[in-house]
LOMAR-23345 format. One record per residue (C-alpha): residue number from 1; residue in one letter; x negated, y, z. Coordinates in Angstrom, 1 decimal, always signed. Layout:
NODE   i aa      X      Y      Z
NODE NUM  a      X      Y      Z
...
***
This chain:
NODE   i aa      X      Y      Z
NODE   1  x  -48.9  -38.1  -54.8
NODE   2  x  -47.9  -36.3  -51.8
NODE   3  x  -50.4  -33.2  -50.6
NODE   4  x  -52.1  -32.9  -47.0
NODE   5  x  -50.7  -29.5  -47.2
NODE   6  x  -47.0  -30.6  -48.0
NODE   7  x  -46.4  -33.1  -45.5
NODE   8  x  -48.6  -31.1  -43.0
NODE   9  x  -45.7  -28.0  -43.9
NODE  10  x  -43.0  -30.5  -43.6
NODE  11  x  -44.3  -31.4  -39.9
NODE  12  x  -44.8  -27.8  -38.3
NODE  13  x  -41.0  -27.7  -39.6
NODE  14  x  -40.1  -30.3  -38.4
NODE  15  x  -42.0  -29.4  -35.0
NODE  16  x  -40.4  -25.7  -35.0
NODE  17  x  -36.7  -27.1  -35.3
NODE  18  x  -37.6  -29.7  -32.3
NODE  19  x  -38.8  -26.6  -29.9
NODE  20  x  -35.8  -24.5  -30.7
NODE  21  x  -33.6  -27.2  -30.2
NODE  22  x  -35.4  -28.7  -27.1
NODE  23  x  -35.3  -24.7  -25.6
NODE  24  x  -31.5  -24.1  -26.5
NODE  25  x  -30.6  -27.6  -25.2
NODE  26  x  -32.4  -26.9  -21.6
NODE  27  x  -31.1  -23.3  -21.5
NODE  28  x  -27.3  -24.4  -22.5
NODE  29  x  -26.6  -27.0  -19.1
NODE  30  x  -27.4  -24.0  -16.8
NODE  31  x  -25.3  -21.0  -18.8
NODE  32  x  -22.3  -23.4  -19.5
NODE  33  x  -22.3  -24.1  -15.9
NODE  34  x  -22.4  -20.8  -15.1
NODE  35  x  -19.3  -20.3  -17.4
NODE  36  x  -17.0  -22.9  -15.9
NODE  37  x  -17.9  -21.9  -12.6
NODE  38  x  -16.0  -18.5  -12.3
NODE  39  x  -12.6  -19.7  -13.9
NODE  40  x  -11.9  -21.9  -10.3
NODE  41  x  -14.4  -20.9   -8.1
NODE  42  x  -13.3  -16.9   -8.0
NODE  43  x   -9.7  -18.0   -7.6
NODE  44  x  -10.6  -20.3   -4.9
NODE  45  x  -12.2  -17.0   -3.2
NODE  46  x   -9.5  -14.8   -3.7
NODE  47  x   -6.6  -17.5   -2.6
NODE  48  x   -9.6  -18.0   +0.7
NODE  49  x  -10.0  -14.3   +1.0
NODE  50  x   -6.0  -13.5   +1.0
NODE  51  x   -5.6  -16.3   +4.1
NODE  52  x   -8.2  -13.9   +5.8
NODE  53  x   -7.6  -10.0   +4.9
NODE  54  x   -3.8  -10.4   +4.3
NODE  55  x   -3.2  -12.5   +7.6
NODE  56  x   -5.5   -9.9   +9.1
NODE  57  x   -3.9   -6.4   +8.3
NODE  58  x   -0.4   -8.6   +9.1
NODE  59  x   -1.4   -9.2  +12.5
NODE  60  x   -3.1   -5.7  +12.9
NODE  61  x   +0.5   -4.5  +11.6
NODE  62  x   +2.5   -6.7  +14.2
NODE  63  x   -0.5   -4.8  +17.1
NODE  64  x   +1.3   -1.8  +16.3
NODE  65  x   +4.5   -3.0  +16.4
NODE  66  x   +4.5   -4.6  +19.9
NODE  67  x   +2.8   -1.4  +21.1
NODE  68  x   +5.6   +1.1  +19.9
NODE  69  x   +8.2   -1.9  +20.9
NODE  70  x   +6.6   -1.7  +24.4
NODE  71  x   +6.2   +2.5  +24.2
NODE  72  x  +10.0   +2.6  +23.3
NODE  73  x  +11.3   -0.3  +25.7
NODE  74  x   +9.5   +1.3  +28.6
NODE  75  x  +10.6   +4.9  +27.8
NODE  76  x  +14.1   +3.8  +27.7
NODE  77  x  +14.0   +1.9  +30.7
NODE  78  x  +12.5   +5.0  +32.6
NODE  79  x  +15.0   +7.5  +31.2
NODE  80  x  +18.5   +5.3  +32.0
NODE  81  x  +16.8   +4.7  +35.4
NODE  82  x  +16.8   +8.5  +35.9
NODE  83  x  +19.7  +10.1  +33.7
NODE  84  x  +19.5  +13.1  +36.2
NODE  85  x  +16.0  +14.7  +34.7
NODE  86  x  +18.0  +14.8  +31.5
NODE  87  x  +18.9  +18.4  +31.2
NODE  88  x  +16.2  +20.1  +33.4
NODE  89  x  +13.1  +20.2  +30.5
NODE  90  x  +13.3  +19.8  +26.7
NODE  91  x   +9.7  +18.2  +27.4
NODE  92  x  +12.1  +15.3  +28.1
NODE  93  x  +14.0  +15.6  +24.5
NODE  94  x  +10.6  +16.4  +23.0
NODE  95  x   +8.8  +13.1  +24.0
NODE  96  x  +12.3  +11.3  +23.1
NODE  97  x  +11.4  +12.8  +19.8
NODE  98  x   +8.2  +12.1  +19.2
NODE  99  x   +8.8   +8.3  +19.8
NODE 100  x  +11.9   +8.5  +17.0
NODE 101  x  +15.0   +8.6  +19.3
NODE 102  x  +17.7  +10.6  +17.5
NODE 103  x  +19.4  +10.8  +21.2
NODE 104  x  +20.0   +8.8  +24.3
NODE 105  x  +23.4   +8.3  +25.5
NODE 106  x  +25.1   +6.4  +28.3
NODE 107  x  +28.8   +5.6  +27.7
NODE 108  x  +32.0   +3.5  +29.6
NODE 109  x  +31.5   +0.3  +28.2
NODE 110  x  +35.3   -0.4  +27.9
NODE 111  x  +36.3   +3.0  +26.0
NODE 112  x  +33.0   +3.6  +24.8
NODE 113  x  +33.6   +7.2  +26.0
NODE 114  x  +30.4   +9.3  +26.4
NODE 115  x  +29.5  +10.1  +30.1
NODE 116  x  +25.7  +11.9  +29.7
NODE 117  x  +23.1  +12.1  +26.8
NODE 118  x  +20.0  +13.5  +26.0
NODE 119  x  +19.7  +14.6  +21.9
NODE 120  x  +18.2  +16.6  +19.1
NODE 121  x  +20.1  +19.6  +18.4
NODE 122  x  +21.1  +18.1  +14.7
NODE 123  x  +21.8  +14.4  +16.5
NODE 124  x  +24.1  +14.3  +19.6
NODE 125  x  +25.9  +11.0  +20.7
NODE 126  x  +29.2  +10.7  +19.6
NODE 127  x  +31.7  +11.4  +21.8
NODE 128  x  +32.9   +8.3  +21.6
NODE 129  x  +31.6   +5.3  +19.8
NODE 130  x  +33.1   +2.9  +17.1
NODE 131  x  +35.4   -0.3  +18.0
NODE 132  x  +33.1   -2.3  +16.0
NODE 133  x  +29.7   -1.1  +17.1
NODE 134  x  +30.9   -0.4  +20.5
NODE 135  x  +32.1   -4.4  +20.9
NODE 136  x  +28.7   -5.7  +19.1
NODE 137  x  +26.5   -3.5  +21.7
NODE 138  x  +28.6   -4.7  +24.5
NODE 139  x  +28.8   -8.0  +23.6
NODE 140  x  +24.7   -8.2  +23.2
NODE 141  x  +24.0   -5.6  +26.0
NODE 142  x  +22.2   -7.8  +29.0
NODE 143  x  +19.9   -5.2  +31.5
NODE 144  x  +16.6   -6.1  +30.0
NODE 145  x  +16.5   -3.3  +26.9
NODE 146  x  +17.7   -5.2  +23.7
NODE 147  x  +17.5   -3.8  +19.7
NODE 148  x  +20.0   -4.3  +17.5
NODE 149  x  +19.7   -4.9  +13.8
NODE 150  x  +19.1   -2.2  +11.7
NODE 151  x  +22.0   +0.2  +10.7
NODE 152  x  +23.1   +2.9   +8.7
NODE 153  x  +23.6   +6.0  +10.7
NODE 154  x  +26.5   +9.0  +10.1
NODE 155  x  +24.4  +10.8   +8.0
NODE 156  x  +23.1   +7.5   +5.5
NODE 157  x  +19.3   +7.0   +7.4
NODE 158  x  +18.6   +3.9   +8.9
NODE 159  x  +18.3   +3.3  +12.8
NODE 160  x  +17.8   +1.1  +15.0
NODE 161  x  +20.1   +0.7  +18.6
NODE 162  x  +18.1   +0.1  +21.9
NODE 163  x  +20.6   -0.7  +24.3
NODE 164  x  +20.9   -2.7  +27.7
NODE 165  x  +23.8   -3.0  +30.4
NODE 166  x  +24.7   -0.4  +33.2
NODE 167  x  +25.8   -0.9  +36.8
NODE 168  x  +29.1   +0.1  +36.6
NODE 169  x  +30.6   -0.7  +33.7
NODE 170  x  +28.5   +1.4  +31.7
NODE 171  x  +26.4   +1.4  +28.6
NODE 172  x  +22.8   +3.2  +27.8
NODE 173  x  +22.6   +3.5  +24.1
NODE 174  x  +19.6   +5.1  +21.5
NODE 175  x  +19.6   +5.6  +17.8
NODE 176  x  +16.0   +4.6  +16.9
NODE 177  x  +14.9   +6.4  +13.4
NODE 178  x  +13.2   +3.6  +11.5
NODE 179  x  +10.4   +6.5  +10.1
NODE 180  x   +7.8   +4.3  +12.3
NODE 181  x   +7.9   +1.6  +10.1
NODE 182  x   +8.4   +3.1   +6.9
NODE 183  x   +4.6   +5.3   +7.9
NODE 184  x   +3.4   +2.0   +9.0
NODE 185  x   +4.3   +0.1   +5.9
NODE 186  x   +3.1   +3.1   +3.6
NODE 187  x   -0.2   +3.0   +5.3
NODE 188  x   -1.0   -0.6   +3.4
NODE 189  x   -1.7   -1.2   +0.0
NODE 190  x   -4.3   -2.6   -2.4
NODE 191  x   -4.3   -4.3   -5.6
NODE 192  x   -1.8   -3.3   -8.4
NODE 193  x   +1.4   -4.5   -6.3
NODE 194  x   -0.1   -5.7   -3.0
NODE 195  x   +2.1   -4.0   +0.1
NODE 196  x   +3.6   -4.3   +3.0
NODE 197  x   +7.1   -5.3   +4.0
NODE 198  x   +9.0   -5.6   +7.6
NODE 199  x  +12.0   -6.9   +8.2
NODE 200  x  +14.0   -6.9  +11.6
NODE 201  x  +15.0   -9.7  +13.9
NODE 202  x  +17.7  -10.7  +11.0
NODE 203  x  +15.6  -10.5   +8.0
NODE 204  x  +17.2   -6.8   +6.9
NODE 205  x  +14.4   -4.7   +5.2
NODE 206  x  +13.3   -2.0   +7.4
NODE 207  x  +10.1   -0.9   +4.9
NODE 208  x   +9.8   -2.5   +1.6
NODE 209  x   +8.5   -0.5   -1.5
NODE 210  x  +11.6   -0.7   -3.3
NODE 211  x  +12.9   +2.1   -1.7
NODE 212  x  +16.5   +0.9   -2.9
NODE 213  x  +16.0   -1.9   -0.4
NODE 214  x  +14.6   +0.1   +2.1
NODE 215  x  +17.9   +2.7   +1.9
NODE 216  x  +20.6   -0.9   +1.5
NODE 217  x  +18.7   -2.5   +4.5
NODE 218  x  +18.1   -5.7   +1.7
NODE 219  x  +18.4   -8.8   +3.6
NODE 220  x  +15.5  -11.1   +2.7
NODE 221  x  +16.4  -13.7   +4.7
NODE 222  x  +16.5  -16.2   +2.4
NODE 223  x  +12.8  -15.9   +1.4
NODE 224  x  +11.2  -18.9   +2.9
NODE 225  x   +8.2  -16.5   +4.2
NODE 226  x  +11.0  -14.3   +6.0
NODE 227  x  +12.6  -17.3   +7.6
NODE 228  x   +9.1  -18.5   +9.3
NODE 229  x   +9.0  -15.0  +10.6
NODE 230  x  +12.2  -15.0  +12.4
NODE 231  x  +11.2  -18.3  +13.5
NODE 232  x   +8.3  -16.7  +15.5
NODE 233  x   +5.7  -18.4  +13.4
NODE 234  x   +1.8  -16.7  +12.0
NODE 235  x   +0.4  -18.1   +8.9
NODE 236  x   -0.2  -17.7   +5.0
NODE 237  x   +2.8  -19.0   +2.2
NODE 238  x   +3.3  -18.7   -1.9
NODE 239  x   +7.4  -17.8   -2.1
NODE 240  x   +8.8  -16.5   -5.3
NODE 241  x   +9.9  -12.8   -4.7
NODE 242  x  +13.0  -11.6   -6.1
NODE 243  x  +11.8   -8.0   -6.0
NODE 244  x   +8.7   -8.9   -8.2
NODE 245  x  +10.3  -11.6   -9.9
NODE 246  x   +6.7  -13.8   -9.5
NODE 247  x   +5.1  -16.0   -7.1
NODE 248  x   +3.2  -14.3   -4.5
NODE 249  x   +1.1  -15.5   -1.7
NODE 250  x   +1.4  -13.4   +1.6
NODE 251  x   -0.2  -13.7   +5.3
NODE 252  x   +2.9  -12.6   +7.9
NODE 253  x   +3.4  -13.1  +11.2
NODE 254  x   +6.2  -11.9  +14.1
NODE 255  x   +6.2   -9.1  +16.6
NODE 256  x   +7.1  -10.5  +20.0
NODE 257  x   +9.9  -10.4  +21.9
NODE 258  x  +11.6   -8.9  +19.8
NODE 259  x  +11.3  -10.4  +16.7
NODE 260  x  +10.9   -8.0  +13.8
NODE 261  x   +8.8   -9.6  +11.1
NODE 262  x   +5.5   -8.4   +9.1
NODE 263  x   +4.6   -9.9   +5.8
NODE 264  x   +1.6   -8.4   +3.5
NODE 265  x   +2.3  -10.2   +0.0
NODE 266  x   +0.6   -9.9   -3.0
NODE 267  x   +1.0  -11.4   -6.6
NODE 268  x   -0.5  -14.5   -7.8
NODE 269  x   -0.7  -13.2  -11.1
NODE 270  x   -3.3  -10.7   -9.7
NODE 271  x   -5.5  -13.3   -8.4
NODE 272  x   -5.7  -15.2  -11.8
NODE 273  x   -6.2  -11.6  -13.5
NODE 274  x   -9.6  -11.3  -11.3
NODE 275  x  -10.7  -15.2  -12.4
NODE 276  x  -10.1  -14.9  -15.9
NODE 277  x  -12.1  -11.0  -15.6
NODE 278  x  -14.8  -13.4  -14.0
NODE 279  x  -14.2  -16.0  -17.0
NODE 280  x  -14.7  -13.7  -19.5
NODE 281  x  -17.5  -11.7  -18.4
NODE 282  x  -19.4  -15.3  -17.9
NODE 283  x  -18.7  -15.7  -21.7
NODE 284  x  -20.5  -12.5  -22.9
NODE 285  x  -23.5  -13.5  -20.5
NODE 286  x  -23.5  -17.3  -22.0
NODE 287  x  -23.3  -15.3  -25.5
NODE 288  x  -26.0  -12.6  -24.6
NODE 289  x  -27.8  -16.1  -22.9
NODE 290  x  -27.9  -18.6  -26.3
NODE 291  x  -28.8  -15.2  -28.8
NODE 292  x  -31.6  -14.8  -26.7
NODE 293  x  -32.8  -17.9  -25.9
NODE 294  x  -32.7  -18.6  -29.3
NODE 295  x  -35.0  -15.6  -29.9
NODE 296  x  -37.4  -17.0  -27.5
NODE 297  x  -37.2  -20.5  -28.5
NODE 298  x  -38.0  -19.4  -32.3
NODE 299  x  -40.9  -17.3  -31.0
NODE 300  x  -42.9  -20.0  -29.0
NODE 301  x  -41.9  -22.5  -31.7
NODE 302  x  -44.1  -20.2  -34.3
NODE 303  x  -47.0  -19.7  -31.3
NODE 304  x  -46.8  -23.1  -30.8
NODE 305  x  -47.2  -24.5  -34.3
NODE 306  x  -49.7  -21.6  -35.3
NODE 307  x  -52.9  -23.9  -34.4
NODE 308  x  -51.3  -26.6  -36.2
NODE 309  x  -50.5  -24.2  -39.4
NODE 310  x  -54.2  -22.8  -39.5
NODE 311  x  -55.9  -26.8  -40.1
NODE 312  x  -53.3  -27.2  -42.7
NODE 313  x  -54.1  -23.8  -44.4
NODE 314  x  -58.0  -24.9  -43.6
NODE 315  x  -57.6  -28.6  -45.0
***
């Protein structure tokens, strides 16, 4: 025959395993919740967060793009209006300077001959320009101020030609140093291999943190972000970037009228790096959770079945 004691034993057992298990059972829903949760909903934040901050610092970009295009545009337009305050003051070669103009020249449009210029001491106007160049400015020149794509000057830097059409038969020429935007693009990055890049109104690289590209003016035309870009357009893509050889998801947007294009790109990858961070640090919490829940659930199972315990030790 069975004792009191023994089947009273076998119940507070029995009663002990049933609060543990009832405990870990509540506690488990809420932490294995909270650990599927990160995995989608911090990628969903970072993928919402790049359509804000990257878009953002792209547009605050393109601000100070259209500002120096206006500074520059309006500069030049002042100084070919009045090429005979050119020599009186280097205060006038100065502030040329200080808004990157290597020199300002104004040539015959047919010969390409140089009639006047203002210049650096290390950068004067040639004294007569290329065929080539000569027939592409010529060819573009209207007399609203125009830029032409960028270029390699004589000495290997990059610049930039503002031009615009003369009375006369003549043609007002600047060689632009590109510095601005490599400053401006230098100025922006985050992340492991978040940056910056601007192109030109033809999709040539004028900052790009390859410097290889920057110094080959890389045409990145073909990226489907860069073509939106030339096309005038503002917005957020995911392009595969030969220069990372990834997908990346980038806010851009154009600088208007004249085109030039600012993207601020960053890798995918690095947004599922941050998710999985957030996955596994869920995991160690639903770990450190269970262990001590289960050290809870064992000690209210013994408080609980203590009462019970003391009849049967009584009986």
């Amino acid at each position: 025959m069975v004792s009191f004691g023994a089947v009273t034993e076998g119940l507070l057992m029995r009663l002990r395993y049933f609060l543990i298990l009832t405990i870990l059972a509540l506690a488990l829903v809420p932490v294995a919740v909270f650990r599927i949760w990160p995995n989608t909903a911090v990628l969903q934040t970072e993928l919402d967060d790049v359509q804000e901050r990257h878009l953002f610092l792209a547009q605050n970009l393109a601000v100070a793009l259209v500002r120096y295009h206006r500074d520059v545009s309006n500069t030049f337009d002042l100084m070919i209006a009045t090429p005979a305050i050119w020599g009186t003051s280097d205060q006038v070669s100065n502030s040329l300077s200080e808004l990157g103009f290597r020199h300002l020249c104004i040539a015959d449009a047919t010969t390409g001959r140089l009639e006047t210029q203002v210049a650096r001491t290390d950068a004067a106007c040639p004294d007569s320009l290329p065929s080539q160049l000569l027939d592409e400015l010529v060819t573009l020149a209207a007399p609203d101020t125009a830029f032409s794509e960028v270029k390699e000057a004589t000495d290997g830097t990059n610049i930039l030609y503002v031009f615009a059409a003369m009375p006369g038969g003549r043609l007002a020429y600047g060689a632009l140093s590109t510095s601005y935007f490599i400053e401006l693009g230098q100025a922006i990055s985050f992340g492991e291999r978040g940056h910056a890049a601007i192109v030109d109104h033809a999709g040539n690289v004028l900052f790009h943190p390859l410097p290889d590209w920057i110094a080959t003016r890389k045409n990145i035309a073909m990226v489907s972000a860069v073509q939106r870009m030339m096309n005038g357009e503002t917005g957020v893509e995911i392009f595969y970037s030969p220069a990372l050889k990834g997908d990346m998801i980038a806010g851009f947007t154009s600088v208007q009228p004249v085109g030039w294009g600012v993207m601020i790109p960053q890798p995918i990858e690095e947004l599922h790096e941050k998710a999985d961070f957030a996955n596994n640090s869920a995991a160690i919490v639903l770990l450190l959770g269970l262990s001590s829940t289960f050290l809870l659930a064992l000690f209210v199972s013994i408080i609980s079945s203590r009462p019970l315990e003391q009849i049967s030790n009584a009986a």
